[in-house]
py3Dmol code that shows the C-alpha trace and the ligand (Angstrom):
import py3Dmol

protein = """\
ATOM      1  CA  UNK A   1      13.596  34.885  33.552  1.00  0.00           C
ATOM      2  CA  UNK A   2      11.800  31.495  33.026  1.00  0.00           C
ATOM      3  CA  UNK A   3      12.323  29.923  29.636  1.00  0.00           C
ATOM      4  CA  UNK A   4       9.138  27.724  28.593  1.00  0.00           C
ATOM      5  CA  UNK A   5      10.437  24.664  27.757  1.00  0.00           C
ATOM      6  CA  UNK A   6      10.116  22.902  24.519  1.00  0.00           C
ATOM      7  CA  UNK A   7       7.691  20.468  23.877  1.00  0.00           C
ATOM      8  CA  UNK A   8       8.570  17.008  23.211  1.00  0.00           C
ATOM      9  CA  UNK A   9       7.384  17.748  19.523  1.00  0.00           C
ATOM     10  CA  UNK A  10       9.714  20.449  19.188  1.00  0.00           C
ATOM     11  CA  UNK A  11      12.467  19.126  20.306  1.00  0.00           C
ATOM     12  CA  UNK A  12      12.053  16.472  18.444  1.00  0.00           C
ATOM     13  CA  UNK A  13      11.919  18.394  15.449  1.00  0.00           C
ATOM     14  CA  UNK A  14      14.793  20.292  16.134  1.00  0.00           C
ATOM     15  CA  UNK A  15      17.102  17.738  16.887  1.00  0.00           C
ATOM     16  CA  UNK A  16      15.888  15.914  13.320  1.00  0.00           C
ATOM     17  CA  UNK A  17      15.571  18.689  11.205  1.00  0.00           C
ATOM     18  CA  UNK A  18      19.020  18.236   9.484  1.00  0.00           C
ATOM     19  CA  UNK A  19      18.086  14.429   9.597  1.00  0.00           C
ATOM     20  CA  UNK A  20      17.241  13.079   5.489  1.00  0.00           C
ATOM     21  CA  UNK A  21      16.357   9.737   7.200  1.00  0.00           C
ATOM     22  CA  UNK A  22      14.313  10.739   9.473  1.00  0.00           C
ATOM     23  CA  UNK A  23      12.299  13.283   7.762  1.00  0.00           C
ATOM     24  CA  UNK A  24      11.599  10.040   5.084  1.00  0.00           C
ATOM     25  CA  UNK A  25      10.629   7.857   8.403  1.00  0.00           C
ATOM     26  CA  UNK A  26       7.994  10.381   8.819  1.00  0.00           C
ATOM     27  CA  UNK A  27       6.945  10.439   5.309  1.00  0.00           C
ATOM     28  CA  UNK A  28       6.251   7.196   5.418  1.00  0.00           C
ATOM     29  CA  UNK A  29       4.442   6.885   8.579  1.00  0.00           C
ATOM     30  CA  UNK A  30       1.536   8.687   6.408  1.00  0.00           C
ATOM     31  CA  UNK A  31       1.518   5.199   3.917  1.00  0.00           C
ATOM     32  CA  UNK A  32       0.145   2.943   6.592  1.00  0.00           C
ATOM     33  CA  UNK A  33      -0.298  -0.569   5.389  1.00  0.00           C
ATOM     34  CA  UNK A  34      -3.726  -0.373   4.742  1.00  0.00           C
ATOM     35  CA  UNK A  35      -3.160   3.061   2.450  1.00  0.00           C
ATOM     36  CA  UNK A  36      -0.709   0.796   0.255  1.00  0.00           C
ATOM     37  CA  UNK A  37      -3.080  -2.114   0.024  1.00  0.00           C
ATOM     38  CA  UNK A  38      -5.882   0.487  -1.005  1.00  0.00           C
ATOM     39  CA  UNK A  39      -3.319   2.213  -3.418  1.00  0.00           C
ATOM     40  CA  UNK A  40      -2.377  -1.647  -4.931  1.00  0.00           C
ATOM     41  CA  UNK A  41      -5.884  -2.687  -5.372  1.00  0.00           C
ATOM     42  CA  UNK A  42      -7.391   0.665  -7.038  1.00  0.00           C
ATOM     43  CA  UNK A  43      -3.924   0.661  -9.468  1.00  0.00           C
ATOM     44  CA  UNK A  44      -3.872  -3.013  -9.652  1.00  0.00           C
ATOM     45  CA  UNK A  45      -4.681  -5.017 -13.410  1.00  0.00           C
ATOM     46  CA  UNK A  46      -7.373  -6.872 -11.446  1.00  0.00           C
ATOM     47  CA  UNK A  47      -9.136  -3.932 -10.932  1.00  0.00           C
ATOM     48  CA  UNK A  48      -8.653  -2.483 -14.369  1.00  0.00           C
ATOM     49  CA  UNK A  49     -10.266  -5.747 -15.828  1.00  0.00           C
ATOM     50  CA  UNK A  50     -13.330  -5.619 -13.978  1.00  0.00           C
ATOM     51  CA  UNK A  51     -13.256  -2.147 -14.368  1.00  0.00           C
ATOM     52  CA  UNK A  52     -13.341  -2.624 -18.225  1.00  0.00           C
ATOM     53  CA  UNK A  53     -15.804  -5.020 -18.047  1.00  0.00           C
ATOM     54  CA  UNK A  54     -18.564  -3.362 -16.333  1.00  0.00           C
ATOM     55  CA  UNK A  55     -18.366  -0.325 -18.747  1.00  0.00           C
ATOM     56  CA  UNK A  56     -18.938  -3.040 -21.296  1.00  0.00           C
ATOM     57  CA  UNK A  57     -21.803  -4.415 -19.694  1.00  0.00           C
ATOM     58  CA  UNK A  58     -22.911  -0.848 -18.359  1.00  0.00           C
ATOM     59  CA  UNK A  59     -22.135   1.795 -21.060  1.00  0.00           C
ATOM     60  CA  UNK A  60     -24.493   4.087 -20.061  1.00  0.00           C
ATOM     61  CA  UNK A  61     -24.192   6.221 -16.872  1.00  0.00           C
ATOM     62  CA  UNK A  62     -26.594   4.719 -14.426  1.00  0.00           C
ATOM     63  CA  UNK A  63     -28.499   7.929 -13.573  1.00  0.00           C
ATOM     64  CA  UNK A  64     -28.475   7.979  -9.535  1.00  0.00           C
ATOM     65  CA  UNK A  65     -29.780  11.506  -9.398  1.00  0.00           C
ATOM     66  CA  UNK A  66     -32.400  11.118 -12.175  1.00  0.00           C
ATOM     67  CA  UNK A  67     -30.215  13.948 -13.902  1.00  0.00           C
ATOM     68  CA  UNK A  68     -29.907  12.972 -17.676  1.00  0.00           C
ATOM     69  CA  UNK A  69     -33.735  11.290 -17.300  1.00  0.00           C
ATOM     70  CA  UNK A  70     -35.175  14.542 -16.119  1.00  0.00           C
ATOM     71  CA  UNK A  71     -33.117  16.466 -19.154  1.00  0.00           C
ATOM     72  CA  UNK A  72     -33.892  13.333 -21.755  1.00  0.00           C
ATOM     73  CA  UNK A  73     -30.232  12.598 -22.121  1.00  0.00           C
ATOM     74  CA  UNK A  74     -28.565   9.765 -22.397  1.00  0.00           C
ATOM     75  CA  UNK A  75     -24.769  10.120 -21.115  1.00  0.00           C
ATOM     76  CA  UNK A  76     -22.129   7.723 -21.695  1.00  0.00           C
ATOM     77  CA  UNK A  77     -20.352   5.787 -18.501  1.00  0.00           C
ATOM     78  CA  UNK A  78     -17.095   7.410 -18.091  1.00  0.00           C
ATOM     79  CA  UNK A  79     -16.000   6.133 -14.352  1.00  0.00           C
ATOM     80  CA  UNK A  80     -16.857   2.913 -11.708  1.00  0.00           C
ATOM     81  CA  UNK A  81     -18.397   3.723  -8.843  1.00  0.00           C
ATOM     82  CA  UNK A  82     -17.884   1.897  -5.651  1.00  0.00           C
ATOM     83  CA  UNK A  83     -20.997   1.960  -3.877  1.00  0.00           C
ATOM     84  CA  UNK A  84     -19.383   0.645  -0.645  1.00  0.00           C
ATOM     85  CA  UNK A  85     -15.880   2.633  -0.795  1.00  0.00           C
ATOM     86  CA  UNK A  86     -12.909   0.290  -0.485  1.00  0.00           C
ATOM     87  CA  UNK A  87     -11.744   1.907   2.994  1.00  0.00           C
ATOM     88  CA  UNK A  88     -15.045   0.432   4.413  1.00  0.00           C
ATOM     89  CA  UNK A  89     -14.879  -3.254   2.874  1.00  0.00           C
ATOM     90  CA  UNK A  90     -12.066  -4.267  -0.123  1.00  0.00           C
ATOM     91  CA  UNK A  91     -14.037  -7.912   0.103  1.00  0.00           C
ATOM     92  CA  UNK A  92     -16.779  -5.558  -2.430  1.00  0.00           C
ATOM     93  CA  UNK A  93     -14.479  -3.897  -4.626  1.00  0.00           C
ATOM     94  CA  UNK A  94     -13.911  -6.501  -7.123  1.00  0.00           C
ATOM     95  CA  UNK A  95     -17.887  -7.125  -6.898  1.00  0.00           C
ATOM     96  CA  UNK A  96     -20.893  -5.843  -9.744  1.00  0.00           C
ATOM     97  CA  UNK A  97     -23.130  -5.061  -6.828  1.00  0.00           C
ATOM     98  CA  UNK A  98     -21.001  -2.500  -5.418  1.00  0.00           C
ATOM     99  CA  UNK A  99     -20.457  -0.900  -8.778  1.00  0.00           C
ATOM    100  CA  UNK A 100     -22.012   1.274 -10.514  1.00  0.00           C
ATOM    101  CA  UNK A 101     -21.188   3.126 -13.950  1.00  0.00           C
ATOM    102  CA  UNK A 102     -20.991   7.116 -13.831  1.00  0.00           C
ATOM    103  CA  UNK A 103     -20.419   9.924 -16.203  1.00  0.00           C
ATOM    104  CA  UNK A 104     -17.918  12.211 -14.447  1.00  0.00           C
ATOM    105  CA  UNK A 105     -20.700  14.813 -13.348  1.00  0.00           C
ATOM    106  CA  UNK A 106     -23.197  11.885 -11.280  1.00  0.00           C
ATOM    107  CA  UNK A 107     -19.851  10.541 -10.052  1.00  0.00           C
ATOM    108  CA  UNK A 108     -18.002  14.197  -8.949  1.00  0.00           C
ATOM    109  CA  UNK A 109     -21.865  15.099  -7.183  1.00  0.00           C
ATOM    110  CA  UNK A 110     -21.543  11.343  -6.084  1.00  0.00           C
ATOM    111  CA  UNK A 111     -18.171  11.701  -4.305  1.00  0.00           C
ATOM    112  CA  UNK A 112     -18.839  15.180  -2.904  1.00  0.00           C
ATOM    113  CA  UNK A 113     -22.129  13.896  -1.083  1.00  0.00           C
ATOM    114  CA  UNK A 114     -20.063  11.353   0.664  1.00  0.00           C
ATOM    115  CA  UNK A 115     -17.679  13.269   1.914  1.00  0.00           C
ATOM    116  CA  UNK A 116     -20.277  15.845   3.004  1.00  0.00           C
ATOM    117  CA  UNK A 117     -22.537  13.511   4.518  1.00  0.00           C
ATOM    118  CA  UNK A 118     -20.370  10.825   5.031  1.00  0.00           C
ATOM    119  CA  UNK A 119     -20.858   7.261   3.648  1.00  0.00           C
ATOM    120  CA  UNK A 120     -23.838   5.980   5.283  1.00  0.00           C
ATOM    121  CA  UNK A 121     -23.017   2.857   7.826  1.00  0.00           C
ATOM    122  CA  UNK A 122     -19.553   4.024   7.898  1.00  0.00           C
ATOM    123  CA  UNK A 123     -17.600   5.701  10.347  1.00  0.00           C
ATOM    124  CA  UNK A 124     -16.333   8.705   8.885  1.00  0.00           C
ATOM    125  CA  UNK A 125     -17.505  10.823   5.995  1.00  0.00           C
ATOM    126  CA  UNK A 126     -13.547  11.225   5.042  1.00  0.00           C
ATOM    127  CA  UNK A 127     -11.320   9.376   4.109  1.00  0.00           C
ATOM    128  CA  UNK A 128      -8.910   8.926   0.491  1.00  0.00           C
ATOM    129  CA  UNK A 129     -10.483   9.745  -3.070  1.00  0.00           C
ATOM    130  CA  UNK A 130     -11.961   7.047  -4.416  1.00  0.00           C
ATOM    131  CA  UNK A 131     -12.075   5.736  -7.454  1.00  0.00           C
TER     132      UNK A 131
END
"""
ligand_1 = """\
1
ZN
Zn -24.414 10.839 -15.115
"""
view = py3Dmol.view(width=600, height=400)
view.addModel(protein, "pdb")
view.setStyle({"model": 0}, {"cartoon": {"style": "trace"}})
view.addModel(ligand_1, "xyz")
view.setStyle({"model": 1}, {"stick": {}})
view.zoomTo()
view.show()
């Protein structure tokens, strides 16, 4: 009787599966480069200062759905919104134009549209969380 052989996968895994160092080779083929360099710049004190100071400059949340103006609220800024995600261009991140000042409901609706519908000029509508 004919055994199917394994694929290359397989016996890959099998061979491994015992292995500690290679399982954490693997592991870290998920970090690529650019994921650490996104991970550094969104966790990075640079960041955070900006960060701070367009909240100061931008306290309230900046209304992209016409939400709080249709239900005469005013909501206070709560998250930074990069307009152009950093995946797409890290030149923008640090920039006012790309940002824009949320309250966690515009920028939860905000996040989910883009990953819905993808982020318009770029090339795919997924991608990491952003910030
Ligand atoms: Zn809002």
């Amino acid at each position: 009787m004919p055994i199917k052989p394994k694929s290359h996968a397989e016996r890959l895994y099998e061979q491994n599966k015992g292995n500690r160092d290679y399982r954490k080779e693997n592991k870290e083929r998920y970090q690529s480069p650019e994921d650490l360099k996104l991970r550094a710049i969104r966790t990075g004190s640079r960041w955070r200062k900006v960060r701070n100071l367009y909240i100061q400059q931008h306290p309230l949340c900046e209304d992209p759905f016409n939400y709080h103006k249709e239900n005469n609220e005013t909501t206070l800024a709560q998250e930074v919104h990069h307009v152009t995600p950093a995946r797409i261009d890290t030149e923008q991140f640090y920039s006012f134009d790309n940002l824009q000042a949320l309250c966690k409901r515009c920028h939860a609706r905000r996040t989910n549209l883009e990953r819905v519908e993808g982020y318009p000029g770029g090339d795919e509508g997924e991608g990491g969380v952003e910030s």
